[in-house]
N, C-alpha and C positions, 0 to 999 in steps of 0.2 A: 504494500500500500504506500510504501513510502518512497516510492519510486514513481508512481504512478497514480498519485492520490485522485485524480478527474477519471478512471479509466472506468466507465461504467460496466462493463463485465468483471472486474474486481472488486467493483463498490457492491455489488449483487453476490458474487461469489463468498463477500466476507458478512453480508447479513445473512446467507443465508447458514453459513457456518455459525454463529451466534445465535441465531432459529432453534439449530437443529441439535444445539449445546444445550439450551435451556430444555426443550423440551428431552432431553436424556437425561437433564438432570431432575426435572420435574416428575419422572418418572413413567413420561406419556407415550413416548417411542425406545426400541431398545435401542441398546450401542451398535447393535447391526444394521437396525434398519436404518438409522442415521447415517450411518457410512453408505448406505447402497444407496439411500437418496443424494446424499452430499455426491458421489461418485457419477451418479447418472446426469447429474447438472455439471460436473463437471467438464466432462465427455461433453456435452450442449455447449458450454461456453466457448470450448475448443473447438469446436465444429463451429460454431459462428463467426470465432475470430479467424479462423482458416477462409472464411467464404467471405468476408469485410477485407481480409488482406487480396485474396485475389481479386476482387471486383476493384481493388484500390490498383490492383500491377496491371488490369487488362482497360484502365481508365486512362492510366498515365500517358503521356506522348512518347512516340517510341526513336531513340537518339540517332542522329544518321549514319551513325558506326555500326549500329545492329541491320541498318537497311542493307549495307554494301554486301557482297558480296563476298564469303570467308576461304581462302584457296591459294 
């Protein structure tokens, strides 16, 4: 977070880890299920930031050194 404190899949990644703390310690979910939820959003976040990076490389302009010709 502290590299990256605006990064909104972090900011979400680390309430949802404090969610899913409380309620373990509340006694409302077990320590397993909290990891397979926490794990299963985590998998999503990655998978979203994979698909926001590519849509960001296939947006960019592409340099005239990558147009010429390699040989």
């Amino acid at each position: 977070m502290k590299q990256h404190p605006a990064d909104p899949l972090l900011i979400r990644s680390y309430a949802l880890r404090i969610g899913i703390c409380r309620l373990i310690d509340e006694g409302k979910i077990s320590l397993e299920r909290g990891i397979e939820v926490f794990e299963v959003e985590k998998r999503r976040a990655i998978m979203e930031r994979s698909y926001q990076d590519s849509r960001k490389r296939e947006s960019r302009p592409v340099p005239l050194d990558e147009l010429e010709p390699q040989g």
